[in-house]
Rosetta silent file (secondary structure, phi, psi, omega in degrees, C-alpha in Angstrom):
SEQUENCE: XXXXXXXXXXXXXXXXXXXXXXXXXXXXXXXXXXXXXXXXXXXXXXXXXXXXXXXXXXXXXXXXXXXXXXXXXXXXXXXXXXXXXXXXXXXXXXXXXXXXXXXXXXXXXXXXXXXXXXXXXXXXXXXXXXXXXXXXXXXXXXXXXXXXXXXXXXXXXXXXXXXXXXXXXXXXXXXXXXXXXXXXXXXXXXXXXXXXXXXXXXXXXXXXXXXXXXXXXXXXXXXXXX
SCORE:     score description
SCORE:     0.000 S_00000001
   1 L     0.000  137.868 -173.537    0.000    0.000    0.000 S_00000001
   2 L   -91.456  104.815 -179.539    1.244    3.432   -1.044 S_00000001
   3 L    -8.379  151.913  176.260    1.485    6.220    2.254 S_00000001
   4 H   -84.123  -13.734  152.096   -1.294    8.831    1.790 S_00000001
   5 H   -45.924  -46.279  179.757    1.664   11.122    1.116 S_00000001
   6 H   -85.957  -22.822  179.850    3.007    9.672   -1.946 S_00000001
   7 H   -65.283  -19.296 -171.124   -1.023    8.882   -3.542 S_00000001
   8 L   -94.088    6.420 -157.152   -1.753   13.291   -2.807 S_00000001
   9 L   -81.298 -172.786 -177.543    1.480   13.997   -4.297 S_00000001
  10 L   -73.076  -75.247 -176.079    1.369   15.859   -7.501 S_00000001
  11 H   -26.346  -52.274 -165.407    3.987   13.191   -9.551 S_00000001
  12 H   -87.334    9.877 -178.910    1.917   10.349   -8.813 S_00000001
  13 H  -104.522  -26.113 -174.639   -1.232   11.973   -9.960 S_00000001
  14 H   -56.003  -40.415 -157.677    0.225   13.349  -13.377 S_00000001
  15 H   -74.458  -10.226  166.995    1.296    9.612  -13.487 S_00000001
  16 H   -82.339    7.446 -171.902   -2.379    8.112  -13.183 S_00000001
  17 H   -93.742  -14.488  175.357   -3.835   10.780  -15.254 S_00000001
  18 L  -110.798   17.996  177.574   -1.730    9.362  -18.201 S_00000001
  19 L    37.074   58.773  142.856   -2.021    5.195  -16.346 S_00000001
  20 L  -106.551  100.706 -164.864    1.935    5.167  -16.761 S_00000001
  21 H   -76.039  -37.599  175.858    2.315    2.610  -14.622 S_00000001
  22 H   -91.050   17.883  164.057    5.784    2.277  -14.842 S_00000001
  23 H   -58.811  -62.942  172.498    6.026    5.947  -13.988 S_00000001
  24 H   -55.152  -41.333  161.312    4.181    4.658  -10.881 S_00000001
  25 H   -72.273  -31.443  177.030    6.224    1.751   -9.821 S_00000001
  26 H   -81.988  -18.021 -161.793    9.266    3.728   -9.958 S_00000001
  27 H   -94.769  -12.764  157.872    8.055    6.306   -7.983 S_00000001
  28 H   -78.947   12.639  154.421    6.507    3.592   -5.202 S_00000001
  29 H  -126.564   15.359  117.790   10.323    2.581   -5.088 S_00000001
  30 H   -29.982  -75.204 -168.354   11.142    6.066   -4.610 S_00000001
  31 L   -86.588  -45.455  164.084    8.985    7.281   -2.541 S_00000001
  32 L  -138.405   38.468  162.176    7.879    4.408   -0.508 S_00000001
  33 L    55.232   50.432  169.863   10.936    2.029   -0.695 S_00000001
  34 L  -109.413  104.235  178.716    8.804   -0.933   -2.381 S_00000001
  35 L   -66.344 -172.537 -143.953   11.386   -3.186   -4.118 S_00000001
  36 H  -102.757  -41.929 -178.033   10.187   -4.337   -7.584 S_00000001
  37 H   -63.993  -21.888 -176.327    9.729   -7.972   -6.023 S_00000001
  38 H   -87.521  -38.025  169.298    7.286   -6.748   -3.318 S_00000001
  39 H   -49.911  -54.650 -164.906    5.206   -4.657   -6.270 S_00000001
  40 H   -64.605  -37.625  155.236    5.063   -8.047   -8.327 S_00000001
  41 H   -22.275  -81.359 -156.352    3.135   -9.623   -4.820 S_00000001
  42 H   -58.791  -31.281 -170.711    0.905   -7.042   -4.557 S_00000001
  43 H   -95.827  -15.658 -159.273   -0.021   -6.460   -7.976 S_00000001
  44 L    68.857   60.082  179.581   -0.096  -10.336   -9.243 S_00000001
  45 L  -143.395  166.612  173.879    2.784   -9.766  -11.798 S_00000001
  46 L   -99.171  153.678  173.826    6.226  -12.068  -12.116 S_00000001
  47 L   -51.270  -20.790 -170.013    9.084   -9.637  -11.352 S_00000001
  48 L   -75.944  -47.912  149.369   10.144   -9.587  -14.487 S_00000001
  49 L   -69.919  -21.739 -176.217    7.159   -7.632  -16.015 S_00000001
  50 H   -82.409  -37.848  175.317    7.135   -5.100  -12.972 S_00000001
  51 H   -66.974  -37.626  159.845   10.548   -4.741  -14.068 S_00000001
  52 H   -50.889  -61.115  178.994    9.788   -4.204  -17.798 S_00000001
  53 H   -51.654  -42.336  164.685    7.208   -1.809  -16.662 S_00000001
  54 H   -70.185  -78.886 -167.459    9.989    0.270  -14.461 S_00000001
  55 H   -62.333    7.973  169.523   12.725    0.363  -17.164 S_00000001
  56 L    94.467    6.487 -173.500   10.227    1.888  -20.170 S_00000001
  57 L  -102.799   10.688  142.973   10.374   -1.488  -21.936 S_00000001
  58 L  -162.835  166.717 -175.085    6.550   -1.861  -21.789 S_00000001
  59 L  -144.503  158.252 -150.996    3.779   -0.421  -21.011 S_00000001
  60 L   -89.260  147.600  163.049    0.198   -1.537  -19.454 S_00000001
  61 L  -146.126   -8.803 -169.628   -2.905   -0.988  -21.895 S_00000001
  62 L   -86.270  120.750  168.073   -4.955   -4.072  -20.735 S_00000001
  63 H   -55.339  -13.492  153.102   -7.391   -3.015  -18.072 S_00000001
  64 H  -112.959   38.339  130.317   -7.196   -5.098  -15.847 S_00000001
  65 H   -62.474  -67.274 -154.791   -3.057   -4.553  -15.517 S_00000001
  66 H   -57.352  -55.362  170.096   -4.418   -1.199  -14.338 S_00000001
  67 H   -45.035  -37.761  161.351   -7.211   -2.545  -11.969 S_00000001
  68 H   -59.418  -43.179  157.384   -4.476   -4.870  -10.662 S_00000001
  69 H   -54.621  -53.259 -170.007   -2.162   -1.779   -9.701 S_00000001
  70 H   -70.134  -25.788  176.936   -4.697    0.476   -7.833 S_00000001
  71 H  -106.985  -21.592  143.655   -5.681   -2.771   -5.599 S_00000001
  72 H   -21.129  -73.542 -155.825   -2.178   -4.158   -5.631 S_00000001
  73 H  -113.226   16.482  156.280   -0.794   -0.378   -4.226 S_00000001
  74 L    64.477   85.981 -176.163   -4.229    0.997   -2.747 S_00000001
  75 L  -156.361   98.498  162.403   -4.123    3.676   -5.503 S_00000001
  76 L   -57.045  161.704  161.275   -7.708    5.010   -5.636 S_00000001
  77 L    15.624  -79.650 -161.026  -10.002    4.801   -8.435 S_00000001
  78 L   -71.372  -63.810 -169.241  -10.149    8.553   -9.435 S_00000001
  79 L   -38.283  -35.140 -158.166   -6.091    8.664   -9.415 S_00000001
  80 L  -130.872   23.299  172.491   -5.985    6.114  -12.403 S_00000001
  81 L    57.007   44.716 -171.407   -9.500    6.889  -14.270 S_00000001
  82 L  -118.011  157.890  142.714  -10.846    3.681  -12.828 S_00000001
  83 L   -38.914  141.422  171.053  -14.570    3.396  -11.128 S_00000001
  84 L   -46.324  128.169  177.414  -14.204    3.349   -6.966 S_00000001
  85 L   -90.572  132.560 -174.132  -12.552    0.299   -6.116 S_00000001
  86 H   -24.652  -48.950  177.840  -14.522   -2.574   -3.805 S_00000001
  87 H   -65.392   -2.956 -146.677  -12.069   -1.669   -1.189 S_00000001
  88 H  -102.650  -37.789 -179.304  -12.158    2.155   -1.280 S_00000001
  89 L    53.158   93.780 -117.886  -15.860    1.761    1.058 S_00000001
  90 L   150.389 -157.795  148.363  -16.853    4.954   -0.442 S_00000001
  91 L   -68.020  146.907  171.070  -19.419    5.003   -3.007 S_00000001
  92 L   -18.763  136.052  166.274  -20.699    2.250   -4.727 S_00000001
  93 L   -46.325  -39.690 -158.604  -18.190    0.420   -7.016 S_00000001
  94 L   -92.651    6.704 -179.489  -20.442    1.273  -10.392 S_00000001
  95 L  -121.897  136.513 -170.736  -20.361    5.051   -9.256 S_00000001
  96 L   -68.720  168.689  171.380  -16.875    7.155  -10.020 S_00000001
  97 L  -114.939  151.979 -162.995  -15.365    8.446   -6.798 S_00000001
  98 L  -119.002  -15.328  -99.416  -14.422   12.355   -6.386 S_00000001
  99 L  -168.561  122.746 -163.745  -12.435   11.566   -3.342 S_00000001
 100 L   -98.264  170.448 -132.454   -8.881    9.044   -2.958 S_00000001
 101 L   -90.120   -3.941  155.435   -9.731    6.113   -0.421 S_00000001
 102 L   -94.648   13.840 -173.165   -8.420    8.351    2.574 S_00000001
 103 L   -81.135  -28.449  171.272  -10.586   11.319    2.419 S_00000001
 104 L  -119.700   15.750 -171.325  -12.764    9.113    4.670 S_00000001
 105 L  -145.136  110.026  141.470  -10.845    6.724    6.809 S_00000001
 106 L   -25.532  148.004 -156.662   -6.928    6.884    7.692 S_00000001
 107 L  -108.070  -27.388  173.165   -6.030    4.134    5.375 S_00000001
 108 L  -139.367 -179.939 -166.766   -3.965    2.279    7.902 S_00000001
 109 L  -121.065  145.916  150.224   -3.189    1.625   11.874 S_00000001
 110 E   -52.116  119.145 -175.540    0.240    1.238   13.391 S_00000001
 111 E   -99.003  159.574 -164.353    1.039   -2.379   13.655 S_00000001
 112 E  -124.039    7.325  178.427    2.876   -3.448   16.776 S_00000001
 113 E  -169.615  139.959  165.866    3.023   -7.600   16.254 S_00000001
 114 E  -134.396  121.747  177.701    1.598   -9.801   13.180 S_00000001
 115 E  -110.472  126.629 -159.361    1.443  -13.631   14.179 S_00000001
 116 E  -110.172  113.150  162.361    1.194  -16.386   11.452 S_00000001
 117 E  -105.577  145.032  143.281   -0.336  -20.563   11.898 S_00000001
 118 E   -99.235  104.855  168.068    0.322  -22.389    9.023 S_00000001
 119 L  -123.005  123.141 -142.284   -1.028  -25.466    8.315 S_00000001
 120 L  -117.064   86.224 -148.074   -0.902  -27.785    5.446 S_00000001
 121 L   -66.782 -161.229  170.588   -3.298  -31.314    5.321 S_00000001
 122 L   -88.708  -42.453  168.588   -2.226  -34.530    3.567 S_00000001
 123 L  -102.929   50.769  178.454   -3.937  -33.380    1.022 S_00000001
 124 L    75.961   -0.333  163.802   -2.283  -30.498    0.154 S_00000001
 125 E   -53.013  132.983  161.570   -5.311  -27.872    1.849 S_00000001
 126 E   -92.237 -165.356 -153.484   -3.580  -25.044    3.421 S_00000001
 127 E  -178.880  123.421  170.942   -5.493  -23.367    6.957 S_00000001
 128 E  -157.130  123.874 -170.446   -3.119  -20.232    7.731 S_00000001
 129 E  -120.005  125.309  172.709   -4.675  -18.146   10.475 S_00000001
 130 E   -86.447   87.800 -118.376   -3.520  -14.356   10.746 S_00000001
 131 E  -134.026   48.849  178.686   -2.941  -12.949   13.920 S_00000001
 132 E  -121.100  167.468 -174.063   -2.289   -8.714   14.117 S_00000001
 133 E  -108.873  134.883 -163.631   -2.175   -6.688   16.773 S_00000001
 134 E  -131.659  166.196 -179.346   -2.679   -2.809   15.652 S_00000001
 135 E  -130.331  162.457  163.429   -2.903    0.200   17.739 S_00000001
 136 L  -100.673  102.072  151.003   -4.502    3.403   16.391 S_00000001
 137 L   -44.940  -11.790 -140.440   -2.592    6.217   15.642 S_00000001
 138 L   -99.388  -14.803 -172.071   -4.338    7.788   13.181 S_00000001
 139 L    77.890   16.097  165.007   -6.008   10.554   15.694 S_00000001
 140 L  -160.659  159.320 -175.237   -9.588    9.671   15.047 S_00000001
 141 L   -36.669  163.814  158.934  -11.921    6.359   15.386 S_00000001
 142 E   -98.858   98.161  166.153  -11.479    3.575   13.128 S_00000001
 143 E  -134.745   23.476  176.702  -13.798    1.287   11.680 S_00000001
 144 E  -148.927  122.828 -176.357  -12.524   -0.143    8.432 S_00000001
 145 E  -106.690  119.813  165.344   -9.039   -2.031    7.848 S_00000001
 146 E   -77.863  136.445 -172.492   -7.996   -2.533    4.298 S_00000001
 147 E  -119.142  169.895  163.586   -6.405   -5.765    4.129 S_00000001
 148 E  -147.373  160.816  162.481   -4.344   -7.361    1.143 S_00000001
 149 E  -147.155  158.420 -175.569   -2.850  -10.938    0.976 S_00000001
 150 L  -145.835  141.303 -168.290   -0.586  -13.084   -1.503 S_00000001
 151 L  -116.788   52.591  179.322   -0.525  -16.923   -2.069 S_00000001
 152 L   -67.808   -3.153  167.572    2.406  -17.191   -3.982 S_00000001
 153 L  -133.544   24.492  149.608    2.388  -21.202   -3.639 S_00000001
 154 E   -69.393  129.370  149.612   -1.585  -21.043   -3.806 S_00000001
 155 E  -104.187  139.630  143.635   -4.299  -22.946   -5.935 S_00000001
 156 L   115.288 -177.832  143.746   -7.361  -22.692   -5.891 S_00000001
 157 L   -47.505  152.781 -173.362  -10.499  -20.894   -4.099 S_00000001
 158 L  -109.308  101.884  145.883   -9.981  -18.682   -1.285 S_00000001
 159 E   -77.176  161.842 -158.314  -12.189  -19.143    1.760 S_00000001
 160 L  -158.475  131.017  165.753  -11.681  -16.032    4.544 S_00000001
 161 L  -155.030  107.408 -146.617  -13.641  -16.007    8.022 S_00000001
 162 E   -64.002  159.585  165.875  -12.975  -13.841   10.504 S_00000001
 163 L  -106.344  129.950 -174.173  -11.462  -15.209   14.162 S_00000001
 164 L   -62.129  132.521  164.731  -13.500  -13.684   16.778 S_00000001
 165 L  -106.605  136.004 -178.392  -11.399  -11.661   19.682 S_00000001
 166 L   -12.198  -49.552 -170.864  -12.002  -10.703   23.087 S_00000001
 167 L   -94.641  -65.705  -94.994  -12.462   -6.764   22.349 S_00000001
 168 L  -160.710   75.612 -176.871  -13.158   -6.512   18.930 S_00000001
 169 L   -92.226  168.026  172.372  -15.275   -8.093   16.312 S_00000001
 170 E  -150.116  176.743 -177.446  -15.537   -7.623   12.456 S_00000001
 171 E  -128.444  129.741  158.239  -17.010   -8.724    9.434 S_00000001
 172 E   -82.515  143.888 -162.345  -15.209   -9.115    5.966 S_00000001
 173 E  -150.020  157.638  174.291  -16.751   -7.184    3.281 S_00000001
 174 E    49.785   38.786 -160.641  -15.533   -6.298   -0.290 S_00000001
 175 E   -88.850  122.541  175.384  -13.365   -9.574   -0.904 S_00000001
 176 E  -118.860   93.417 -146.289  -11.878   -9.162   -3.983 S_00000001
 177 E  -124.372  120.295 -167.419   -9.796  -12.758   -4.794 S_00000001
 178 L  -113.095   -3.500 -169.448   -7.318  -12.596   -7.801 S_00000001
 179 L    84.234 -105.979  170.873   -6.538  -16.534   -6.739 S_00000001
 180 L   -59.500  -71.675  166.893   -2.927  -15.378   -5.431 S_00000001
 181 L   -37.898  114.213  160.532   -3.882  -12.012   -4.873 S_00000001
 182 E  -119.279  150.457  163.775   -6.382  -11.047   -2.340 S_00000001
 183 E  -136.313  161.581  158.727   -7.688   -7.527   -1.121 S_00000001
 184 E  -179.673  169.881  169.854  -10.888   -6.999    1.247 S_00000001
 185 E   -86.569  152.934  160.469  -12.040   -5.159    4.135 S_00000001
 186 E   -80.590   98.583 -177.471  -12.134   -5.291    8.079 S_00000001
 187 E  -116.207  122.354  174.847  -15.286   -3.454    9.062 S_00000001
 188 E   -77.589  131.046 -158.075  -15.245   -3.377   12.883 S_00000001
 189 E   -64.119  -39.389 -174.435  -18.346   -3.862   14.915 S_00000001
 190 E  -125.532 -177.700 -178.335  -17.540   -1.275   16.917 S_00000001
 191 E   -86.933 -176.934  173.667  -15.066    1.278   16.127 S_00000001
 192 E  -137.784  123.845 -176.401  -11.373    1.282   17.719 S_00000001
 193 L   -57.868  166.931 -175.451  -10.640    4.072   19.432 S_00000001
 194 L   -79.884  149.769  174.345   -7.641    6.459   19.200 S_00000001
 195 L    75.345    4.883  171.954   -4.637    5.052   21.244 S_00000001
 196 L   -96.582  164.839 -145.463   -6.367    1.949   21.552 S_00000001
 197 E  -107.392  130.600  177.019   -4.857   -1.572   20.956 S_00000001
 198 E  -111.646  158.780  137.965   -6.775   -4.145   18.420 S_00000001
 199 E  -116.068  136.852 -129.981   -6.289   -7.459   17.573 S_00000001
 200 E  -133.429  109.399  167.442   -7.216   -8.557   13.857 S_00000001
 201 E  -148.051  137.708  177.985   -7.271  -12.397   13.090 S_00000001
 202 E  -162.117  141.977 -161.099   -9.058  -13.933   10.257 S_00000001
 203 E  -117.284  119.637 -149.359   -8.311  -17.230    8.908 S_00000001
 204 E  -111.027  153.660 -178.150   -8.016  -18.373    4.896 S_00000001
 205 E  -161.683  158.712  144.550   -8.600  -22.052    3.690 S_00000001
 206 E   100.167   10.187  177.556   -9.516  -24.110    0.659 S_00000001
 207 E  -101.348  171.730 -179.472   -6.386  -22.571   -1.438 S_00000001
 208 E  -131.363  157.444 -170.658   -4.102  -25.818   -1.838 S_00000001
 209 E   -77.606  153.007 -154.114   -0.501  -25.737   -1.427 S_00000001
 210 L  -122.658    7.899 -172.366    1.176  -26.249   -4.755 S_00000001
 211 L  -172.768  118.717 -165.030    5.081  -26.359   -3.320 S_00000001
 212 L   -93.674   82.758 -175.943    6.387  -28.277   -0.595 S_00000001
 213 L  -138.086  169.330  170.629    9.765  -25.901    0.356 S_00000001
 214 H   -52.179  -59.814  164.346   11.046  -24.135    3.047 S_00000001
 215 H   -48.933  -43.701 -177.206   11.089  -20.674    1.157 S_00000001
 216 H   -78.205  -21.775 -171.797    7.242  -21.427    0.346 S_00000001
 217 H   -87.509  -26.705 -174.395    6.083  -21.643    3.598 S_00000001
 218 H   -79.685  -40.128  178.062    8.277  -18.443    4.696 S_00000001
 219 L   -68.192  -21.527 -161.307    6.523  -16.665    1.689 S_00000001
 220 L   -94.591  -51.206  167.673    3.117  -17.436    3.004 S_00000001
 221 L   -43.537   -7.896  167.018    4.055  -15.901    6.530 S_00000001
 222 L   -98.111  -11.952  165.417    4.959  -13.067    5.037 S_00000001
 223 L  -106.843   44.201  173.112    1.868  -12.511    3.517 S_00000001
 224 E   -88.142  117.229 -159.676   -0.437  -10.566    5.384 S_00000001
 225 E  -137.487  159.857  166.548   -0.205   -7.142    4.083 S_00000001
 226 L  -125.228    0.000    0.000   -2.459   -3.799    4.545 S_00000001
């Protein structure tokens, strides 16, 4: 996700007003230190094309390479001449947005611990339960966490269900599943207050694991991203 600093800045709006994306990827490794392998996660690209796309040696025209950026790097809508994206909790998706996806929510929380189970059946189901603990920072209530996730040794359907916690329940809303790629929302039953401490857990199934390594299992713990 790109800081609400670098999505108001001028550069990155010239670059969605002409959807140069690889205008955009260099300046999210500029601007917010996102190596070209962590863009290729986020977006559902091999490294290789985010890297084409950064040196000038192609350029995106299919629409949904665009659709993949803005929910890949949380780059509203409006910024890249797209419709509001499921995740923006705005206006409807079939209605443009005037407004980028932080005019009405801080877009993220300070996280202060993210804890990962993984588990893998005999027959190759994964189970991987998501664990974080966030505090709010933002200087006013909370009540919607954008989430994103990557499968990068994933098949399959995605089920998602939240784990209920002592303080703090939610609902998932606006799950938008790419197969590796996931994005959706946290909408909290109640809101979470400023300075207060949350815990987030919601648990994915039914993708199956498609590589039994060391490295793959380390990639899936790494992917809980907002």
């Amino acid at each position: 996700m790109l800081p609400a600093g670098v999505l108001t800045s001028p550069a990155i709006r010239d670059a969605g007003a002409r959807r140069d994306i690889g205008e955009i990827f260099r300046l999210a490794r500029r601007d917010a230190g996102l190596s070209i392998s962590r863009m290729a996660r986020l977006c559902d690209m091999t490294p290789s094309r985010v890297s084409a796309y950064v040196r000038g040696a192609s350029q995106a025209r299919d629409q949904r390479v665009i659709e993949r950026v803005a929910d890949g790097l949380r780059i509203p809508g409006e910024i890249l001449g797209l419709r509001s994206r499921p995740w923006e909790g705005g206006p409807h998706p079939s209605a443009p947005s005037p407004h980028p996806c932080n005019a009405q929510e801080p877009p993220f929380l300070g996280e202060v611990a993210t804890g990962v189970e993984v588990e893998v059946g005999p027959d190759g189901l994964m189970r991987v339960t998501y664990r974080h603990t966030v505090v709010n920072t933002t200087g006013r209530p909370i009540s919607r966490l954008p989430q994103q996730l990557t499968f990068p040794e994933g098949k399959g359907a995605l089920t998602l269900v939240p784990v209920p916690g002592p303080a703090y329940g939610f609902t998932i809303e606006d799950l938008y599943d790419a197969g590796t790629f996931a994005t959706f929302t946290c909408r909290m039953t109640a809101p979470i207050r400023v300075g207060d401490v949350a815990v987030v857990a919601y648990r994915c199934s039914s993708m199956r694991y498609v590589r039994n390594s060391t490295a793959s299992k380390a990639g899936l713990e790494g992917a809980g991203r907002r």
